[in-house]
C-alpha positions as a Markdown table, in Angstrom:
| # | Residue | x | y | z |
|---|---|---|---|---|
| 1 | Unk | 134.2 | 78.1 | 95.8 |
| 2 | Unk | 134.9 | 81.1 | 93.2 |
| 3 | Unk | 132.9 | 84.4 | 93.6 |
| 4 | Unk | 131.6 | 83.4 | 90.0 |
| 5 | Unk | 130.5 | 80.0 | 91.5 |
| 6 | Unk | 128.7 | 82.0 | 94.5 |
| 7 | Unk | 126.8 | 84.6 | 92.7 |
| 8 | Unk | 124.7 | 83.1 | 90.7 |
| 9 | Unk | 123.7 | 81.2 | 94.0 |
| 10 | Unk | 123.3 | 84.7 | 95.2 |
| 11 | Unk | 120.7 | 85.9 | 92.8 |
| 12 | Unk | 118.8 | 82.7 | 92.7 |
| 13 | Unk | 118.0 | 82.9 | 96.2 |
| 14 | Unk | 116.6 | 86.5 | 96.0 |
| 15 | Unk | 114.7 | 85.5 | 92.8 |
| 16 | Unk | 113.0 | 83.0 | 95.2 |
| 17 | Unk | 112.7 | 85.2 | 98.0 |
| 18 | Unk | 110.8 | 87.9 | 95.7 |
| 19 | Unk | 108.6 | 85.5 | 94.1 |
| 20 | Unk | 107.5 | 84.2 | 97.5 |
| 21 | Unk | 106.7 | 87.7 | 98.7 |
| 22 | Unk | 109.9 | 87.8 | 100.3 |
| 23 | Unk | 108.7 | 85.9 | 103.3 |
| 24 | Unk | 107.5 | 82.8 | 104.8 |
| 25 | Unk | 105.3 | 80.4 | 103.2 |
| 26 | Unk | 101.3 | 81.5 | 103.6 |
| 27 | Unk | 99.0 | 78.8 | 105.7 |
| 28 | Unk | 96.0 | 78.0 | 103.8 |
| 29 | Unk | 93.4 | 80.7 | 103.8 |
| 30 | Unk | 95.9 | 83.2 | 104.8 |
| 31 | Unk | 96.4 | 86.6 | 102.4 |
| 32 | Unk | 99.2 | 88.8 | 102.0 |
| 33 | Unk | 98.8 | 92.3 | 100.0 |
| 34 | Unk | 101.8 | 92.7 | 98.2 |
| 35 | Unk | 101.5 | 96.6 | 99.3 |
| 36 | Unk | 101.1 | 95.6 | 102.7 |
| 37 | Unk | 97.0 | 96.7 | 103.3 |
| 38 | Unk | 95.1 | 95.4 | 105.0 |
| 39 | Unk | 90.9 | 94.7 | 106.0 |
| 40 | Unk | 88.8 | 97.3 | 107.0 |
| 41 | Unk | 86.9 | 96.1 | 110.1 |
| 42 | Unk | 83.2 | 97.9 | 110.6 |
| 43 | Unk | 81.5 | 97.2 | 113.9 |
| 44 | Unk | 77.3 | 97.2 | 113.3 |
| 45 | Unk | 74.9 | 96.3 | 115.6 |
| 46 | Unk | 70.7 | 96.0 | 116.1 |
| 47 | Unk | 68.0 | 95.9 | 119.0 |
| 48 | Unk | 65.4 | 93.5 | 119.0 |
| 49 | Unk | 62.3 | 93.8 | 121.8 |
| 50 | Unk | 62.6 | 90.8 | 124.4 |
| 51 | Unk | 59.4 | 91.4 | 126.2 |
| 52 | Unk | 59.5 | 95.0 | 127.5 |
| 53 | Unk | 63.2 | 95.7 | 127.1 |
| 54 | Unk | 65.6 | 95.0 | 124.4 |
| 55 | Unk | 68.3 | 92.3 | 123.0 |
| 56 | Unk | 71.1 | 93.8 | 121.3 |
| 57 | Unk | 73.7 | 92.0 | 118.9 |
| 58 | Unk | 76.7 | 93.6 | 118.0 |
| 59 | Unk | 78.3 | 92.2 | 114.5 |
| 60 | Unk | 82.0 | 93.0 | 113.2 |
| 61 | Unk | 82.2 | 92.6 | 109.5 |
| 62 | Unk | 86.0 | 93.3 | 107.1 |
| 63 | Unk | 86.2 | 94.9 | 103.9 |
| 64 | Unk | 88.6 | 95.8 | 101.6 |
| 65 | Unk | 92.4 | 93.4 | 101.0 |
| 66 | Unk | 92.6 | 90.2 | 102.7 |
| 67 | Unk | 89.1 | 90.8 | 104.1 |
| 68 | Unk | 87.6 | 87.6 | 106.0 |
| 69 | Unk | 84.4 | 86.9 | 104.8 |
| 70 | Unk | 81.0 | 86.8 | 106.9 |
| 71 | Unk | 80.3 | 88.5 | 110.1 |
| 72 | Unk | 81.7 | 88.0 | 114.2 |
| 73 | Unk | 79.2 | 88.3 | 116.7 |
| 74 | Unk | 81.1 | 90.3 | 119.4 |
| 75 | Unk | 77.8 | 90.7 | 121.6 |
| 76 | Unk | 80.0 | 89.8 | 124.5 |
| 77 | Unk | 83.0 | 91.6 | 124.3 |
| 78 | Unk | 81.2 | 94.8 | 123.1 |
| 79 | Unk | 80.7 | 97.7 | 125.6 |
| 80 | Unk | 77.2 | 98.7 | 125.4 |
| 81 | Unk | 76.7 | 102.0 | 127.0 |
| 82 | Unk | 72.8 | 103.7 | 127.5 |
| 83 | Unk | 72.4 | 107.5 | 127.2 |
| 84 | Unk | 70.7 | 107.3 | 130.3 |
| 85 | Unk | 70.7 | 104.8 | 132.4 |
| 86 | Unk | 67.5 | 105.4 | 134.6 |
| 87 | Unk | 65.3 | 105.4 | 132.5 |
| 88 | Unk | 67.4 | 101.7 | 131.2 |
| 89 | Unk | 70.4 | 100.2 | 131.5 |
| 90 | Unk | 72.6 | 97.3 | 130.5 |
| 91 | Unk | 71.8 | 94.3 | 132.7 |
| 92 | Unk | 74.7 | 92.0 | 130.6 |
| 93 | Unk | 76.4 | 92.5 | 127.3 |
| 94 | Unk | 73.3 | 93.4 | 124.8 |
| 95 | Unk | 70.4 | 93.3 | 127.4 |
| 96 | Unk | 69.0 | 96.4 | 127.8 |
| 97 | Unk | 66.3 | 96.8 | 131.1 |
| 98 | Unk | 64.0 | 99.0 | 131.1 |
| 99 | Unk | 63.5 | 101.2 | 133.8 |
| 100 | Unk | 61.3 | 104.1 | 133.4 |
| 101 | Unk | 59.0 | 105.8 | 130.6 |
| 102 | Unk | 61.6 | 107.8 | 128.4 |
| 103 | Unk | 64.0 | 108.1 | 125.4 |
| 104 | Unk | 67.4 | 106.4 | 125.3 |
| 105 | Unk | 70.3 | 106.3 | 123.0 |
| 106 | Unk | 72.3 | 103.0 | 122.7 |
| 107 | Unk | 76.3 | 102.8 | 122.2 |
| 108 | Unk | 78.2 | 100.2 | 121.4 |
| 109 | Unk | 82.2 | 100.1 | 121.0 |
| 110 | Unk | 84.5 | 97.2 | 120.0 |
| 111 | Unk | 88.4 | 97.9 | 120.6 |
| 112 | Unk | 88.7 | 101.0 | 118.6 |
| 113 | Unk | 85.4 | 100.2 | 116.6 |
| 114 | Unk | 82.4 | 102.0 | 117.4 |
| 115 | Unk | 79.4 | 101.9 | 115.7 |
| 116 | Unk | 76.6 | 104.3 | 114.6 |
| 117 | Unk | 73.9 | 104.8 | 117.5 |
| 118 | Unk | 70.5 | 104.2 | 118.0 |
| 119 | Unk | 67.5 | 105.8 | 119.7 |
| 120 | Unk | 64.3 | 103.7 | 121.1 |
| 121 | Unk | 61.4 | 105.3 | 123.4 |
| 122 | Unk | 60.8 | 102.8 | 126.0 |
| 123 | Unk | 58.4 | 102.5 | 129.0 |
| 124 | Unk | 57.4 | 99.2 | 131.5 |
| 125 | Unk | 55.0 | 97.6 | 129.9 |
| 126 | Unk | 55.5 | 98.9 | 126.3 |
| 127 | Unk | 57.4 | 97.5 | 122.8 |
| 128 | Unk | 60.0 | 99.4 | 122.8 |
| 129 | Unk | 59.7 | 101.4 | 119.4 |
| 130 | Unk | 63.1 | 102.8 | 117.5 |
| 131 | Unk | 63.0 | 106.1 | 116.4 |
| 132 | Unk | 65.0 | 107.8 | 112.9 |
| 133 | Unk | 67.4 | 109.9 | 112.7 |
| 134 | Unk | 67.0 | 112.9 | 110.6 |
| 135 | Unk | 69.3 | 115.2 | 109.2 |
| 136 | Unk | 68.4 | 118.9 | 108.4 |
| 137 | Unk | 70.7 | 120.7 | 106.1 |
| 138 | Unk | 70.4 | 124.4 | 105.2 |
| 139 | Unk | 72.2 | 125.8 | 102.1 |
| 140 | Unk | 72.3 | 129.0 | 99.8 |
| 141 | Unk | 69.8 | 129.2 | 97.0 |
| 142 | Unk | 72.1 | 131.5 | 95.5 |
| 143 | Unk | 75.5 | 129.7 | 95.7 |
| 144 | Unk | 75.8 | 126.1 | 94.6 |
| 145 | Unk | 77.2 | 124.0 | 97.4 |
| 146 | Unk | 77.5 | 126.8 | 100.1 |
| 147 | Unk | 75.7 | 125.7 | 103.3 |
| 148 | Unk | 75.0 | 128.1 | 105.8 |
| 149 | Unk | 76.0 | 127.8 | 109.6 |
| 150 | Unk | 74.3 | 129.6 | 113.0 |
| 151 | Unk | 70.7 | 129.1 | 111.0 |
| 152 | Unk | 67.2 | 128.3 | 113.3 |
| 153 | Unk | 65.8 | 125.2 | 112.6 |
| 154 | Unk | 62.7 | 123.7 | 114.1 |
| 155 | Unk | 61.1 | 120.5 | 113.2 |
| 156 | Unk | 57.3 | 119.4 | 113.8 |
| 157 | Unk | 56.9 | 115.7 | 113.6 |
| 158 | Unk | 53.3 | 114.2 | 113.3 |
| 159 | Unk | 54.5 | 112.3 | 116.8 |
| 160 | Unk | 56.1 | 113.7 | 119.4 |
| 161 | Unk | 57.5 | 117.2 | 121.1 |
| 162 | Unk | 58.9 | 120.0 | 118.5 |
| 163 | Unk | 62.2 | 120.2 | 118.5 |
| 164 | Unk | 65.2 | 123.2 | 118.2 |
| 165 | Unk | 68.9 | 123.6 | 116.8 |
| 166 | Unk | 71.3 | 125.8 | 115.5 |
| 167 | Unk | 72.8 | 124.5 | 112.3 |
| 168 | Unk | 76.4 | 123.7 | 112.9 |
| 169 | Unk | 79.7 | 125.1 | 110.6 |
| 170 | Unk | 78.7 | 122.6 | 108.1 |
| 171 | Unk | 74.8 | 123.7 | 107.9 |
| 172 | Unk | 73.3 | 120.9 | 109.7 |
| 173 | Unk | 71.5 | 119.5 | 112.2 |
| 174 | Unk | 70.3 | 116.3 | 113.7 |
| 175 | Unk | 67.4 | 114.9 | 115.7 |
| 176 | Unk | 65.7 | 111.7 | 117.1 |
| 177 | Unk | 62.0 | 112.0 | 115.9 |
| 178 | Unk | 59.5 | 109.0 | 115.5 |
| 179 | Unk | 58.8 | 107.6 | 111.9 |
| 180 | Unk | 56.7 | 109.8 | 110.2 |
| 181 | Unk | 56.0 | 112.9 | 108.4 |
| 182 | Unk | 58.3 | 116.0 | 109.7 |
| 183 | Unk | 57.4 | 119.6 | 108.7 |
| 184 | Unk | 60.7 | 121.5 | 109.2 |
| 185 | Unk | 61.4 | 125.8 | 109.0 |
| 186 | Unk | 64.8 | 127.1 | 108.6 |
| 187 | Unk | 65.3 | 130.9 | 109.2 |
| 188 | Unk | 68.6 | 133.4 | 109.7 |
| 189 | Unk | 68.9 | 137.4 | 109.8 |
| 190 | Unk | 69.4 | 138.4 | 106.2 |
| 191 | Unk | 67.9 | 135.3 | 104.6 |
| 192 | Unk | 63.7 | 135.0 | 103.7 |
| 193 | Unk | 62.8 | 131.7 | 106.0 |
| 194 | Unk | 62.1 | 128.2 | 104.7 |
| 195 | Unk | 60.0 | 125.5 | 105.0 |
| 196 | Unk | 60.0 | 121.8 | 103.9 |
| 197 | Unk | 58.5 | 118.4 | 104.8 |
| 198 | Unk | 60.5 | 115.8 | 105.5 |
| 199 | Unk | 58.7 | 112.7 | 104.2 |
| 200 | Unk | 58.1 | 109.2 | 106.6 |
| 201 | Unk | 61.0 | 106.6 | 106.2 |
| 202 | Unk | 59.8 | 103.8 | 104.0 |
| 203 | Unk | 62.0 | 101.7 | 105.5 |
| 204 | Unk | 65.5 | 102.6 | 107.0 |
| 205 | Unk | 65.7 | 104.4 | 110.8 |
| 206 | Unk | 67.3 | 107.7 | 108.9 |
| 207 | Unk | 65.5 | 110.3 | 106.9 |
| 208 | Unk | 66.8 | 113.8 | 105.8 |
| 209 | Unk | 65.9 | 117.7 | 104.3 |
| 210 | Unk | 67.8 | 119.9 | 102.6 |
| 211 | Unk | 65.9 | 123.8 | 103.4 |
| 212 | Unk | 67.6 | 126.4 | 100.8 |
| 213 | Unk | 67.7 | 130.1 | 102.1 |
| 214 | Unk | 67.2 | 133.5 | 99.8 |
| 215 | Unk | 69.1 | 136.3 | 100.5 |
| 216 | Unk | 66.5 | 138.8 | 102.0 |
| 217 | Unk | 65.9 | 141.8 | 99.0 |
């Protein structure tokens, strides 16, 4: 066989090789990015009351290239984890017992997934009730953009204690407070204070403000 006999051989083969992706054959269903990306996975989960205590279900979802449709329940295989575990704790995978009268915060990680807490106050003999997490954010009336770190910030809720925090490098500040109206005051040395009201959550467990300090003259 003559070298001009073998390389048109030659280039057919890596014709075919190129328009099959350069690999093997896909099953059916199966998806290969040309670019070589991939699904996003995104771990979510919720809380349901089961009598007094709580029945969690964690869901994995994909998004983005060669992303499986639907959802996984990975209740199961999750690691549930309870901000404090005597006032409730995880009796299996997703069953949350309730202890004491109190406040807890639910975790929940899957592999290297984790996803986005939650916060119920729970007591024997009570619906457990969720509560919404609100973000405070204090900024510069002067400067567009420029948030201001190291400021006071108290919020009021219509339910529940009054709460504290210093702002952090990025100007903000969360809290746990029940689901209604908050009335929140922001104050640091050389700044004229600020109030605001952070309206109830129409629907949603997250609510937020944005408190903009003067310069003092």
């Amino acid at each position: 066989m003559t070298s001009e006999t073998v390389r048109p051989k030659a280039i057919m083969c890596l014709l075919m090789l190129w328009l099959t992706d350069c690999g093997s054959p896909l099953a059916p269903g199966q998806c290969r990015d040309p670019e070589g990306r991939g699904p996003i996975p995104f771990l979510s989960f919720s809380c349901a009351p089961s009598g007094f205590d709580l029945r969690c279900v964690a869901t994995l979802a994909e998004t983005g290239y060669c992303a499986t449709p639907g959802t996984r329940d990975v209740t199961a295989m999750a690691q549930w984890t309870s901000s404090n575990s005597s006032v409730a704790s995880f009796a299996s995978p997703g069953l949350l017992r309730v202890l004491i009268p109190g406040e807890v915060e639910i975790m929940v990680a899957y592999g290297y997934q984790t996803a986005f807490s939650r916060d119920f106050t729970v007591a024997p003999g009570a619906t457990a009730e969720e509560m919404v997490h609100l973000l405070v954010i204090v900024e510069d009336a002067t400067v567009p953009n420029k948030r201001i770190a190291d400021a006071s910030i108290d919020v009021m809720p219509e339910r529940g204690p009054a709460q504290h925090c210093q702002s952090s490098s990025t100007g903000a500040c969360f809290f746990w407070v029940f689901p209604t109206a908050v009335r929140v005051r922001a104050n640091k040395l050389g700044y004229q204070p600020s109030e605001g009201i952070a309206p109830a959550p129409t629907g949603g467990v997250s609510q937020n403000v944005s408190l903009k300090l003067s310069p003092s003259p």
